[in-house]
TISE-378826 format. One record per atom (N, C-alpha, C, CB): residue in three letters; x, y, z. Coordinates in Angstrom, 3 decimals. Glycine has a CB too. Layout:
! residues N
R   res          X          Y          Z
R   ALA          X          Y          Z
...
//
This chain:
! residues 115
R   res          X          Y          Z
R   UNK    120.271    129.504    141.284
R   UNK    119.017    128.870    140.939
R   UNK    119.223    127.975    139.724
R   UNK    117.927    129.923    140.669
R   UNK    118.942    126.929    139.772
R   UNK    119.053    125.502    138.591
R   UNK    117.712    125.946    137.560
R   UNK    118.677    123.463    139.565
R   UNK    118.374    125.995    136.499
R   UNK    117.482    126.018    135.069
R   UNK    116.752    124.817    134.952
R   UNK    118.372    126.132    133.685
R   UNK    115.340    125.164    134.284
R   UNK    115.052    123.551    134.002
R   UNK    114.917    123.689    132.746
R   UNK    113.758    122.750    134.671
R   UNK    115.025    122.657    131.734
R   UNK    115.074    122.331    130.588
R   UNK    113.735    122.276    129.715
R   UNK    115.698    121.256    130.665
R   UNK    113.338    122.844    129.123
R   UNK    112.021    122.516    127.918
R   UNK    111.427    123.662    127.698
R   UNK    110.747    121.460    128.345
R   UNK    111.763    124.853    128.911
R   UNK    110.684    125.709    128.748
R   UNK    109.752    125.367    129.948
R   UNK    110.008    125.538    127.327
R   UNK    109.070    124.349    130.054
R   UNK    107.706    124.634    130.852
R   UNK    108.289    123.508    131.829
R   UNK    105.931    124.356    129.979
R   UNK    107.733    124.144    133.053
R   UNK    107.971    123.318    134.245
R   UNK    107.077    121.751    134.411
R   UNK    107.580    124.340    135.479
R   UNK    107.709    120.847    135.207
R   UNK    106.875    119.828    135.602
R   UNK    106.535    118.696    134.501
R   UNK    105.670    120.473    136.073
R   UNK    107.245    118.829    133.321
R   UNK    107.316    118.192    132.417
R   UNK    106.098    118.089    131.298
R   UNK    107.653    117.199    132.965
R   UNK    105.363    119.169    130.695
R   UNK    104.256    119.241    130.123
R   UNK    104.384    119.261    128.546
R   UNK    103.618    120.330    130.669
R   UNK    105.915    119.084    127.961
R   UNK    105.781    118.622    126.438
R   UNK    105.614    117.109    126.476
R   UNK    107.148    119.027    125.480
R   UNK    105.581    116.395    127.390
R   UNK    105.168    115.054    127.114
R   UNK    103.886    115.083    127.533
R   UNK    105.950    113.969    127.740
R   UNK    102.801    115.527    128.387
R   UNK    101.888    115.659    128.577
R   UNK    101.031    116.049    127.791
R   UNK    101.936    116.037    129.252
R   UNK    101.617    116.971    126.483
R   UNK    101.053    117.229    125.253
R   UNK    100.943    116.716    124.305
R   UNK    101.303    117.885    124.882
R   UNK    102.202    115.694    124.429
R   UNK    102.403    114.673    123.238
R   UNK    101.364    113.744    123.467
R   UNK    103.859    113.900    123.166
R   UNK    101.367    112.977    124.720
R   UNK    100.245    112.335    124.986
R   UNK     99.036    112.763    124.319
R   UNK    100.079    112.362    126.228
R   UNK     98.626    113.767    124.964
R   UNK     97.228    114.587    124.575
R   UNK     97.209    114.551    123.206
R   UNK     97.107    116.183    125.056
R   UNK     98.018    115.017    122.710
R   UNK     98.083    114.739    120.942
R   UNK     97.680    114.165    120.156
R   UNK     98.800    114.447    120.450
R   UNK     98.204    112.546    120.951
R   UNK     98.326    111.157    120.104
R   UNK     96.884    110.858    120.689
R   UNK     99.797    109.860    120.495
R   UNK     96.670    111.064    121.766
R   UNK     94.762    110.347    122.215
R   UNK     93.931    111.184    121.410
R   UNK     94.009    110.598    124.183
R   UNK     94.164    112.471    120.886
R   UNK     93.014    113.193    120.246
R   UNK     93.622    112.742    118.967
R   UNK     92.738    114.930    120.527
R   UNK     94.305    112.509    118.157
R   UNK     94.179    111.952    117.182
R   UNK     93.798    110.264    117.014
R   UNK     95.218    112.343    116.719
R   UNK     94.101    110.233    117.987
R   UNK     93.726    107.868    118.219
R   UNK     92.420    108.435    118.178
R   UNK     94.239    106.403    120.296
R   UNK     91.699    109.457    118.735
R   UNK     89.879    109.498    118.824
R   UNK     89.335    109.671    117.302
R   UNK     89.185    111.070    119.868
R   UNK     89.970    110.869    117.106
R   UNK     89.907    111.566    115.871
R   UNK     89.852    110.054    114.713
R   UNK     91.458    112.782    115.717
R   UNK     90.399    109.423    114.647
R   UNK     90.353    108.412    113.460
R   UNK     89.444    107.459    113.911
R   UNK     91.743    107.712    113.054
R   UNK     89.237    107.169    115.307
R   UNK     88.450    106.161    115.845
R   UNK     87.019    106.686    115.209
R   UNK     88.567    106.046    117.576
R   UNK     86.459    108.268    115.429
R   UNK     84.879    108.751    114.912
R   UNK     85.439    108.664    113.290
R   UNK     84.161    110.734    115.574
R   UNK     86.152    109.183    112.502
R   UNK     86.037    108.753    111.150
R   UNK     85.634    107.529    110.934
R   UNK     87.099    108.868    110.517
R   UNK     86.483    106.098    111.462
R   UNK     86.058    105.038    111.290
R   UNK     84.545    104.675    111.501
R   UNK     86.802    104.428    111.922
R   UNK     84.052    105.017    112.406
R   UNK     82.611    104.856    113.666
R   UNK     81.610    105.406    112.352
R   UNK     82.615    106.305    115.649
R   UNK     81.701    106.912    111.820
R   UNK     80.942    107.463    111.144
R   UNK     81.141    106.920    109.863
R   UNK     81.030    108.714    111.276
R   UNK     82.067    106.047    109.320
R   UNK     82.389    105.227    107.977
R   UNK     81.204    103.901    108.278
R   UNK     84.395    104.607    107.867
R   UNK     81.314    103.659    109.002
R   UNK     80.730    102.145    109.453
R   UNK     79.334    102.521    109.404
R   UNK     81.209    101.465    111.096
R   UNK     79.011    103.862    110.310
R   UNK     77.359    104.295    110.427
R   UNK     76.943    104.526    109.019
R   UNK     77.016    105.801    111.372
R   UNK     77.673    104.854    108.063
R   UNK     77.168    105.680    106.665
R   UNK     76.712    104.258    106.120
R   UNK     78.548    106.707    105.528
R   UNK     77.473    102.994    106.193
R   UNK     77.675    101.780    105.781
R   UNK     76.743    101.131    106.280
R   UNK     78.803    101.277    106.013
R   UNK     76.117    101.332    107.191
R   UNK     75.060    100.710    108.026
R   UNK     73.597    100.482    107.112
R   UNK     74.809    101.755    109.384
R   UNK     72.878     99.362    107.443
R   UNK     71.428     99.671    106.721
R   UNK     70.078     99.657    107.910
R   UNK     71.127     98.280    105.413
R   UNK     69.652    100.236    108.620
R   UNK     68.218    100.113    109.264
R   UNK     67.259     99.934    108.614
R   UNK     67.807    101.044    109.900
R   UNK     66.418     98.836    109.222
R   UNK     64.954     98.588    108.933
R   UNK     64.108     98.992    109.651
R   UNK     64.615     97.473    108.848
R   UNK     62.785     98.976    109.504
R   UNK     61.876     99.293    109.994
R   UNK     60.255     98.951    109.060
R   UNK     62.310    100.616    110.297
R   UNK     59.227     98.523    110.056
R   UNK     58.261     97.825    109.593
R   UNK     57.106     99.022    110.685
R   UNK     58.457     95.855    109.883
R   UNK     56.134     98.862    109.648
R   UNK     54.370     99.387    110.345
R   UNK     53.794     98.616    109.820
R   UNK     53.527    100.875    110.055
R   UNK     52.667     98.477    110.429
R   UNK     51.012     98.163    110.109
R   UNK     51.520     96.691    110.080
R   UNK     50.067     98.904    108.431
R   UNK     51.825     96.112    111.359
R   UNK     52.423     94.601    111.604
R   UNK     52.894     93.960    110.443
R   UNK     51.395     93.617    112.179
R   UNK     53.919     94.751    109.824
R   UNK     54.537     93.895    108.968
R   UNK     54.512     94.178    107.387
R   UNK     53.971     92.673    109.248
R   UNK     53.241     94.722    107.090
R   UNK     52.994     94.976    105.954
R   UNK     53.720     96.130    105.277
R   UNK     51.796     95.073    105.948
R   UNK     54.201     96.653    106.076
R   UNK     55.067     97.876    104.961
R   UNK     56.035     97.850    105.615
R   UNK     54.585     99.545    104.677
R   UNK     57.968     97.713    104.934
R   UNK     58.602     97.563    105.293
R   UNK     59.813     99.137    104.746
R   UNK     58.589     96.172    105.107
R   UNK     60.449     99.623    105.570
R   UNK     61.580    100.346    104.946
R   UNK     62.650    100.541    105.265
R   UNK     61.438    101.251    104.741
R   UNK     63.664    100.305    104.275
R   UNK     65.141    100.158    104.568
R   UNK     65.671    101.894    104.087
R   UNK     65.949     98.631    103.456
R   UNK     66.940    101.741    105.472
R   UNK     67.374    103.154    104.683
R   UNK     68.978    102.839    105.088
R   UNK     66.566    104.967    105.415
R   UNK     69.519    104.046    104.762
R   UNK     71.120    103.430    104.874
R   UNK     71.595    104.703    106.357
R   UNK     72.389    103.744    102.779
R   UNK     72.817    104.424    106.712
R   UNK     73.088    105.438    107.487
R   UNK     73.609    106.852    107.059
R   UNK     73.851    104.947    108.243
R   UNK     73.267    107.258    105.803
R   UNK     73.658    108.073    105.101
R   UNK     72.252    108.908    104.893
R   UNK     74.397    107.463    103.955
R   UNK     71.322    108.435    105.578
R   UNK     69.573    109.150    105.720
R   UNK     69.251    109.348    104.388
R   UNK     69.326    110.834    106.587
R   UNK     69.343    107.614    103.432
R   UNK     68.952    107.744    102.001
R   UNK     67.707    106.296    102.454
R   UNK     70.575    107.459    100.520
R   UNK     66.662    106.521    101.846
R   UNK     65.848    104.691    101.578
R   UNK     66.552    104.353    100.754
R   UNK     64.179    104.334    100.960
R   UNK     66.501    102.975    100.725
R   UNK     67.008    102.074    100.047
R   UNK     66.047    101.056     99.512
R   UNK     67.937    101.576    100.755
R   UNK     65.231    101.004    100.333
R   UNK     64.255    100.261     99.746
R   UNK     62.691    100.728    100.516
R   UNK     64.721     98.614     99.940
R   UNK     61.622    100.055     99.591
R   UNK     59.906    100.312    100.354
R   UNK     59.696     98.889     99.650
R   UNK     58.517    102.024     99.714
R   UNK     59.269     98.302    100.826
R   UNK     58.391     97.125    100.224
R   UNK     56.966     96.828    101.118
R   UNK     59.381     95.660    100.222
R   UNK     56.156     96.695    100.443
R   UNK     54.684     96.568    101.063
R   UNK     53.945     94.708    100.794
R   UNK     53.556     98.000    100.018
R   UNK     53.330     94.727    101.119
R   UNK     52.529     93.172    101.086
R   UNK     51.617     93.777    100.364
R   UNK     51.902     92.281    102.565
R   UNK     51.039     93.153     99.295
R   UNK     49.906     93.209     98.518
R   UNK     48.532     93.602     99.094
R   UNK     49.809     92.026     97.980
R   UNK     48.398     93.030    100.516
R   UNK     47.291     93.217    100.936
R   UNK     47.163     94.635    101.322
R   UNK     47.036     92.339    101.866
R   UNK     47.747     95.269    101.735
R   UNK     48.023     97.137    102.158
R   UNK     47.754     97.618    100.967
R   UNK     49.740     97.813    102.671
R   UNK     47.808     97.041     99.275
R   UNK     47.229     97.930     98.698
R   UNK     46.202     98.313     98.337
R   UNK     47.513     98.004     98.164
R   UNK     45.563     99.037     99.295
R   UNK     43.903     99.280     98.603
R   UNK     44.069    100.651     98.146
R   UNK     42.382     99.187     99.806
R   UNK     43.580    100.806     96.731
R   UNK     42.981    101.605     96.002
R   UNK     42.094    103.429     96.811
R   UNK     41.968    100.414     95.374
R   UNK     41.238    102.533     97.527
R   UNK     40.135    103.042     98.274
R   UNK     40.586    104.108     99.342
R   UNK     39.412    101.873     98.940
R   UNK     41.836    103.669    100.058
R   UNK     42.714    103.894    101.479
R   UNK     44.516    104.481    101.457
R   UNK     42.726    102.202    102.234
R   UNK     44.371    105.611     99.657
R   UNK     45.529    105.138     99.830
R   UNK     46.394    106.009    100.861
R   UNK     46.090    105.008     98.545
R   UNK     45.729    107.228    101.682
R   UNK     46.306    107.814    102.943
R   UNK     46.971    106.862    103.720
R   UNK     45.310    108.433    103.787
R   UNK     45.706    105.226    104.354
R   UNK     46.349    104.732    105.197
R   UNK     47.947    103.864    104.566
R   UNK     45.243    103.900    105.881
R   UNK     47.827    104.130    103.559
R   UNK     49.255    103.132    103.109
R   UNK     50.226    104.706    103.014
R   UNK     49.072    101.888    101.032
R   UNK     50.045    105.549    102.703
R   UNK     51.238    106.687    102.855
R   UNK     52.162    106.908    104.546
R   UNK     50.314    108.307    102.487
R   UNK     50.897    107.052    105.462
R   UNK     51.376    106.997    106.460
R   UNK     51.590    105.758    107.263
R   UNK     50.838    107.736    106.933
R   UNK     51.495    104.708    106.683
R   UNK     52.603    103.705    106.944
R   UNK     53.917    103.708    106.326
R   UNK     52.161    102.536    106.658
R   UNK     53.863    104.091    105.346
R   UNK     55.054    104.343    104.787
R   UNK     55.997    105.312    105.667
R   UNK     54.775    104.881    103.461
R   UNK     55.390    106.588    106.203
R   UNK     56.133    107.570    106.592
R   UNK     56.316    107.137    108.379
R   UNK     55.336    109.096    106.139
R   UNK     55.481    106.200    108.552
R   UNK     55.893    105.731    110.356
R   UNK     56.984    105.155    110.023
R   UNK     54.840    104.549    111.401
R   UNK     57.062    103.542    109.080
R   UNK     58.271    102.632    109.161
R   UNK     59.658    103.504    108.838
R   UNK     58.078    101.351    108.031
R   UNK     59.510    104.498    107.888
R   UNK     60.554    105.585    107.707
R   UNK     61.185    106.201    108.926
R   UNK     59.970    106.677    106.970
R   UNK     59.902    106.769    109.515
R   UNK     60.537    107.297    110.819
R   UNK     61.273    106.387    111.697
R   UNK     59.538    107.855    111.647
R   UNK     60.712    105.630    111.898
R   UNK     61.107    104.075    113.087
R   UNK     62.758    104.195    112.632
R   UNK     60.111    101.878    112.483
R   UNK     62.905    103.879    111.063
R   UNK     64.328    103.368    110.946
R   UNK     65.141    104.531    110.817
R   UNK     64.578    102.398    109.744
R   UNK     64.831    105.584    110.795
R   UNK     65.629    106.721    111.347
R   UNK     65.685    107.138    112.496
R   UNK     65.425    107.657    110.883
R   UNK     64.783    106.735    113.339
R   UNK     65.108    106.538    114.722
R   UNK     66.154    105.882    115.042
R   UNK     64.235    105.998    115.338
R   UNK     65.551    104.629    114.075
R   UNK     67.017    103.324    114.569
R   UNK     68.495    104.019    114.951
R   UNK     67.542    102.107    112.925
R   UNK     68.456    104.458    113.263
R   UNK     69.810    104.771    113.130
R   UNK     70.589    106.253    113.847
R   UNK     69.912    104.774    111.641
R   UNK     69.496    107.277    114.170
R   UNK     69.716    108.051    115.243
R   UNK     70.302    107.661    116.363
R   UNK     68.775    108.478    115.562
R   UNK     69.593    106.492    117.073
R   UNK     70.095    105.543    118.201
R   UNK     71.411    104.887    118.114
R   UNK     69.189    104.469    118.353
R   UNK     71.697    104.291    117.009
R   UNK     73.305    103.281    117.072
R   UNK     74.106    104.808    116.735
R   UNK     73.643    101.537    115.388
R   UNK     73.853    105.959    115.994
R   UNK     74.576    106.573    115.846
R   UNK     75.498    107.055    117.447
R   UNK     73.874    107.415    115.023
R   UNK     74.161    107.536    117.893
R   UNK     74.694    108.206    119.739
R   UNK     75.465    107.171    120.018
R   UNK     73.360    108.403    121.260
R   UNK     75.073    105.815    120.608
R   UNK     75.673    104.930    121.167
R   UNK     76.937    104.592    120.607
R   UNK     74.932    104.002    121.253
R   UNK     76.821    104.041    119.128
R   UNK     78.692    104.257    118.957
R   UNK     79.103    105.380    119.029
R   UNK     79.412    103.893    117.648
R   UNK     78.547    106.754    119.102
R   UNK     79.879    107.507    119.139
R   UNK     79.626    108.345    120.775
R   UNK     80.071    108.758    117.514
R   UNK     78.942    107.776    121.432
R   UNK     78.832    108.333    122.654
R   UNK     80.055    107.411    123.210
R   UNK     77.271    108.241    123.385
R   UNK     79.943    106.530    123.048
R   UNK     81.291    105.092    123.463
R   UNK     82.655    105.518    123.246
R   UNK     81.240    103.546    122.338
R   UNK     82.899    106.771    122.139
R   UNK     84.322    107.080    121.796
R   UNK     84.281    108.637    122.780
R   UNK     84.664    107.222    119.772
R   UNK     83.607    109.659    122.859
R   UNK     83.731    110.386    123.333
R   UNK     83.635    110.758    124.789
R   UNK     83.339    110.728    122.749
R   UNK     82.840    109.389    125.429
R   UNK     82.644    109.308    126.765
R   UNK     81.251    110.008    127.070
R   UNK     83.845    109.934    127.505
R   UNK     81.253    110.382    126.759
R   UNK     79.485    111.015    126.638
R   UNK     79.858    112.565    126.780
R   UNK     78.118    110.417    128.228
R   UNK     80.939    112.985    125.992
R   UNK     80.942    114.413    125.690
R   UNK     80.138    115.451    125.142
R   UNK     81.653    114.519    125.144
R   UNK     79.119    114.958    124.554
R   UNK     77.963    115.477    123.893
R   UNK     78.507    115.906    122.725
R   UNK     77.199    116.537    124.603
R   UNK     77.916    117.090    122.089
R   UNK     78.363    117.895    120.996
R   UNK     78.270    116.868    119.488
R   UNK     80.028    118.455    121.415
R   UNK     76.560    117.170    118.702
R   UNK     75.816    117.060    117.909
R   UNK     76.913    117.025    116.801
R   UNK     74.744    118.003    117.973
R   UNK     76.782    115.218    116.293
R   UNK     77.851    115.164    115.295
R   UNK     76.937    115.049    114.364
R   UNK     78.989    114.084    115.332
R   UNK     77.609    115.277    112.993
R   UNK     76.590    115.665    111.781
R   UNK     75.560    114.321    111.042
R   UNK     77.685    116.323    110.463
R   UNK     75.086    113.552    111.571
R   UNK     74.776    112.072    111.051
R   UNK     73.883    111.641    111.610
R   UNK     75.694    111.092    111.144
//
């Protein structure tokens, strides 16, 4: 009976090496992906325009800017929860490009990355 060489039949230390080098080519590809998302800025606007908010992909604001006319004195509930819709919107945003770039590297493997 002829020995075969490596240990494992059918040639599976190169099949591993492969496997290796693609989970690490991925592996740096989501570091990069999640460098870029942290780097990212989303906007988002309510009350047509009048209240605007920027946040970063790091789920920090960066900015609130409102139009003069939203500030009434009288109403100031309705200017809070504009504030807290355009907030939401742009964390939506960035919820959204998050999946999509990294659904694109994993193939749509699922499994809730931290961002």
């Amino acid at each position: 009976m002829a020995k075969r060489g490596g240990g494992f039949p059918g040639g599976m230390p190169g099949n591993m090496n492969n496997l290796m080098k693609q989970a690490q080519k991925m592996q740096k590809q989501m570091e990069d992906t999640t460098k870029e998302l942290q780097e990212t800025e989303y906007e988002a606007t309510a009350g047509g325009g009048v209240v605007t908010v920027v946040i970063t992909g790091k789920k920090e604001v960066k900015s609130v800017k409102l139009a003069e006319e939203v500030v009434d004195p009288d109403d100031i509930e309705m200017l809070e929860d504009l504030i807290v819709a355009a907030t939401n919107e742009a964390l939506r945003k960035m919820e959204a490009d998050a999946q999509a770039k990294m659904g694109k590297l994993t193939g749509g493997l699922g499994g809730g990355f931290p961002f």
